[in-house]
C-alpha positions in Angstrom: -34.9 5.3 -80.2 -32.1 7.2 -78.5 -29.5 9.4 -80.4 -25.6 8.2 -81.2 -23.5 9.8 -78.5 -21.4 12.6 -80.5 -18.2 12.2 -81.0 -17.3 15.0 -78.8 -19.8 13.5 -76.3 -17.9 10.1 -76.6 -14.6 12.2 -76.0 -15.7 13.7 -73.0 -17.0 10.3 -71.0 -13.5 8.6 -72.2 -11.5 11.3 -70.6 -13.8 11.0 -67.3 -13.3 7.4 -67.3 -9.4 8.4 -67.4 -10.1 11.2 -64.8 -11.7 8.8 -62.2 -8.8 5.7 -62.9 -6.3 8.6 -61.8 -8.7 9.6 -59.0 -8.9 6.1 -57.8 -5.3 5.1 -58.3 -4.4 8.1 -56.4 -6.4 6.9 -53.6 -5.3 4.0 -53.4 -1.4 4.9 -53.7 -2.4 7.7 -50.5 -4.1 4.9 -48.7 -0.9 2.1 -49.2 0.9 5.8 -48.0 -1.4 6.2 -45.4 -0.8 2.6 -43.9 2.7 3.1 -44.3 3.1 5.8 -42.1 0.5 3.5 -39.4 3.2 1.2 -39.6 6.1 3.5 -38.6 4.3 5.2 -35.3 5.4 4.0 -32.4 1.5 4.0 -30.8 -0.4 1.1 -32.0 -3.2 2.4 -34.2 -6.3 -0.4 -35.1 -9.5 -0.1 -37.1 -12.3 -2.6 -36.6 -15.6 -2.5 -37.8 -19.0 -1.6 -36.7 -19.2 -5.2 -34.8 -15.6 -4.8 -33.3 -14.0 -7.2 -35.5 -10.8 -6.2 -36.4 -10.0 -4.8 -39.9 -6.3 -3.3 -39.7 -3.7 -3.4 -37.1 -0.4 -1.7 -37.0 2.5 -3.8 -35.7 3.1 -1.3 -32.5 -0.7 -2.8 -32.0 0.5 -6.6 -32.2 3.5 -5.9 -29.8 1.3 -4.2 -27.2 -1.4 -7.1 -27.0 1.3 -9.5 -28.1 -0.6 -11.1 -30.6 0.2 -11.3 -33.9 -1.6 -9.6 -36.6 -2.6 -12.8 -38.4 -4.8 -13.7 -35.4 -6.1 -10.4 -34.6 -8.2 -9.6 -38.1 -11.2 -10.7 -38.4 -11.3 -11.4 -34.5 -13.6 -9.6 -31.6 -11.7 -6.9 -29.2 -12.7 -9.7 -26.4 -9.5 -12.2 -28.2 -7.7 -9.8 -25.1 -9.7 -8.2 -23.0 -10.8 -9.8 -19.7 -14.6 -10.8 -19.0 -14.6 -7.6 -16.4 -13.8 -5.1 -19.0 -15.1 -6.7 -22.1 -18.7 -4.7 -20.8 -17.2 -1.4 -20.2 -15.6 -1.6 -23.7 -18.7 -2.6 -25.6 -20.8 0.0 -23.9 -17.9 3.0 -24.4 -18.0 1.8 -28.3 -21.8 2.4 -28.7 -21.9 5.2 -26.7 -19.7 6.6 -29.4 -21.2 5.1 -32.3 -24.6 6.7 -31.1 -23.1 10.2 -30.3 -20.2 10.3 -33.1 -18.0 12.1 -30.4 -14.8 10.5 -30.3 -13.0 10.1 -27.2 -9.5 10.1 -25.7 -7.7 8.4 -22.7 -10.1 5.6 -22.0 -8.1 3.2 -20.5 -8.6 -1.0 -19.3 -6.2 -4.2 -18.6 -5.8 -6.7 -21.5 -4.3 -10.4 -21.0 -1.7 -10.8 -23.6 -1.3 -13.9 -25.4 1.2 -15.1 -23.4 -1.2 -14.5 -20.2 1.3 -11.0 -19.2 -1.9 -8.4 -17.7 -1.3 -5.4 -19.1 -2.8 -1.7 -18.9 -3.5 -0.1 -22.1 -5.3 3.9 -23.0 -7.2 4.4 -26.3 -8.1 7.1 -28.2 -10.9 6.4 -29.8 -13.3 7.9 -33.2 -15.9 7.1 -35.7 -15.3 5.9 -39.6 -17.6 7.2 -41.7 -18.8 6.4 -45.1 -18.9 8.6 -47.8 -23.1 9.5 -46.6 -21.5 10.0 -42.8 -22.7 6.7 -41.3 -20.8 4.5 -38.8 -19.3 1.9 -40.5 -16.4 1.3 -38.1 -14.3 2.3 -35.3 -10.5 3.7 -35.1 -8.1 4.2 -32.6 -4.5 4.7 -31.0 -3.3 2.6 -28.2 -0.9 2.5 -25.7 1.0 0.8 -22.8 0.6 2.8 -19.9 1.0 -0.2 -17.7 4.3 1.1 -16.5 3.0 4.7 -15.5 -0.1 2.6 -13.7 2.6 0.8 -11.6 4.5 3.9 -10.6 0.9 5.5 -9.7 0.0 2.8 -7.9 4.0 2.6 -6.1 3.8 6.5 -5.5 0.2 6.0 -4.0 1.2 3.0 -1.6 4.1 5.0 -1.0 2.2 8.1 0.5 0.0 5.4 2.2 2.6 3.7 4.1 4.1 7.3 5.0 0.5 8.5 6.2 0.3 5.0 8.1 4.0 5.3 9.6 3.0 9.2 11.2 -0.3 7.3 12.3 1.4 4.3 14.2 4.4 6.9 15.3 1.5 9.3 17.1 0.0 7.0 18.4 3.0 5.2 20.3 4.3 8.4 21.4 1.0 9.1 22.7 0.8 5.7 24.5 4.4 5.9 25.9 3.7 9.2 27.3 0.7 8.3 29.0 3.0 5.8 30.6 5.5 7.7 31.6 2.8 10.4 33.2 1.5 7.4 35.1 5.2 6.0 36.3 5.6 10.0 37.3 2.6 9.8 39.0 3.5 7.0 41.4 2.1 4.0 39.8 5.4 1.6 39.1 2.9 -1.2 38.4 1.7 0.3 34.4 2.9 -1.9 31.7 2.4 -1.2 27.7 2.2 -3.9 24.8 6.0 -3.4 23.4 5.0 -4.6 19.6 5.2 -2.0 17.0 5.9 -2.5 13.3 7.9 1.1 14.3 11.2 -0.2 15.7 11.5 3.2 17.7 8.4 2.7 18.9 8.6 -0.7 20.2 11.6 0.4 21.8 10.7 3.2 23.5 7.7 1.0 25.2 10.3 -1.3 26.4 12.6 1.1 28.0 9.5 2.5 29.7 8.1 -0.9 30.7 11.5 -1.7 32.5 11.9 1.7 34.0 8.6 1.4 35.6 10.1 -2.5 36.5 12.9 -1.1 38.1 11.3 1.9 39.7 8.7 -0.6 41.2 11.7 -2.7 42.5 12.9 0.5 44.3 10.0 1.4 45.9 9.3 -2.5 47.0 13.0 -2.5 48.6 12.1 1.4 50.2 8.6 -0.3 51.5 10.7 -3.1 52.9 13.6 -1.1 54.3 11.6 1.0 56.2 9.4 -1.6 57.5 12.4 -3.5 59.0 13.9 -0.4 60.3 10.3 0.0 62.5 11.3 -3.6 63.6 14.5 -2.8 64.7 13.0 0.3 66.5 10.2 -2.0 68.1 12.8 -4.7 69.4 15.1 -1.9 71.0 12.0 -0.3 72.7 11.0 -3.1 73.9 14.7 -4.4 75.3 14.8 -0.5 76.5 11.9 -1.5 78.5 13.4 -4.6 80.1 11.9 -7.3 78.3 15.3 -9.2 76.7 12.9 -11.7 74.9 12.8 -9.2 71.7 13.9 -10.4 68.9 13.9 -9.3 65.2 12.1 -12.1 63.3 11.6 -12.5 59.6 14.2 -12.7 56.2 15.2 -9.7 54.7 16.1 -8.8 50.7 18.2 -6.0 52.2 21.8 -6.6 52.4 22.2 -4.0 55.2 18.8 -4.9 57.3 19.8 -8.1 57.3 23.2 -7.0 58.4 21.3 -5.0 61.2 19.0 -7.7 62.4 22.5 -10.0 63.0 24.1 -7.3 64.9 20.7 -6.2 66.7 20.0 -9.7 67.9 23.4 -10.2 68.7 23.6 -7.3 71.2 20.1 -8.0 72.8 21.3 -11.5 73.7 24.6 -10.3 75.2 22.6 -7.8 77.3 20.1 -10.1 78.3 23.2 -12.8 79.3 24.6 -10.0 80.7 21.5 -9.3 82.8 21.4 -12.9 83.7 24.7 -13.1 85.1 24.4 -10.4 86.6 21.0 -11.3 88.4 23.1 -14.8 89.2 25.9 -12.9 91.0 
């Protein structure tokens, strides 16, 4: 039969029964304090459980995923994150649940309710029981979707400057080669004038019609002196007595054609000339 607690036995389990009502009120007034200051961060802060379900949600939380928080307990991490990151999110929770290292600046996109995209960074740890087991997951979040956008600007940027010195070498490089060519005697190169460089695609066309004139002058310089060795030929041969020469052909020079006029001219009054002459 056991003994009748002693009085000053009963004494002592009533003041630990007091002792752990103040323990546990305590608690509980430095949790409710706890969640208070989650609710006043500007990072949103979340805690699901083992599973991923969510258990507590600040309202920085709700804004980011822009769901409310009514609709984001109880429901899986997947309510916003796309099918292609859903994996890589599952897989970075249990590599954390198995190792119980915590992690920081794991980022993914998330499709808000209202269908916005959206790039969000975690910080990410363990809860623990009382025994140290996993019973859950905690974390900070947040928006870095306009830093990702001035990344990615800054990066397109730098591309489209490393692309611009690319297309502007390699124009220069092509319009010098022209130009070596035109220098070289050959009025006949031509180079494509597009560019998405407006310099560029000028320069080409200043060389393309300097090598169109240049090849004009040196037609007209080919012609000139070709109807000059006419004009030589038909006074040889008039020098020589026969006053049948003539200079034959048209002419794209102002001042051959000129000459052949006045050549012809003089030929015919020498040979009338002659003929009268003969007749007298």
């Amino acid at each position: 039969m056991a003994k009748k607690p002693t009085k000053e036995q009963t004494k002592r389990l009533e003041e630990l029964q007091e002792e752990l009502k103040l323990a546990q009120k305590a608690l509980r007034e430095g949790e409710e304090t706890y969640r208070k200051i989650l609710e006043t961060i500007e990072d949103g802060y979340y805690e699901t459980s083992i599973s991923g379900n969510f258990t507590f949600v600040n309202d920085s939380f709700c804004e980011i995923v822009g769901i409310p928080e009514d609709e984001l307990i109880g429901a899986s991490y997947r309510r916003y994150t796309p099918p292609e990151a859903a994996e890589e999110v599952y897989d970075t929770f249990s590599r954390i649940y198995t190792s119980g290292k915590a992690i920081k600046g794991f980022g993914h996109e998330i499709v808000r309710k209202d269908r916005e995209k959206r790039y969000i960074e975690l910080s990410i740890s363990l809860i623990r029981d009382s025994e140290g087991h996993g019973i859950g997951f905690r974390g900070i979040v947040r928006d870095m979707t306009d830093h990702k956008r001035a990344e990615e600007a800054l990066r397109q940027s730098e591309q489209e400057s490393r692309n611009t010195s690319m297309d502007l070498a390699l124009g220069m490089s092509e319009v010098f080669e022209a130009l070596k060519e035109i220098s070289s005697g050959n009025p006949e190169v031509r180079i494509t004038e597009t560019s998405d460089l407006e310099l560029i695609g000028k320069l080409k066309h200043m060389v393309n019609l300097t090598a169109e004139n240049l090849g004009e002058i040196v037609e007209l310089s080919h012609e000139f002196a070709i109807g000059l060795a006419e004009h030589f030929d038909a006074l040889d041969r008039v020098s020589k007595g026969d006053l049948t020469a003539r200079i034959t052909g048209t002419c794209q020079v102002d001042l051959l054609e000129s000459l052949q006029k006045v050549t012809n001219q003089m030929i015919e009054s020498v040979s009338k000339e002659m003929i009268q002459r003969a007749l007298a």
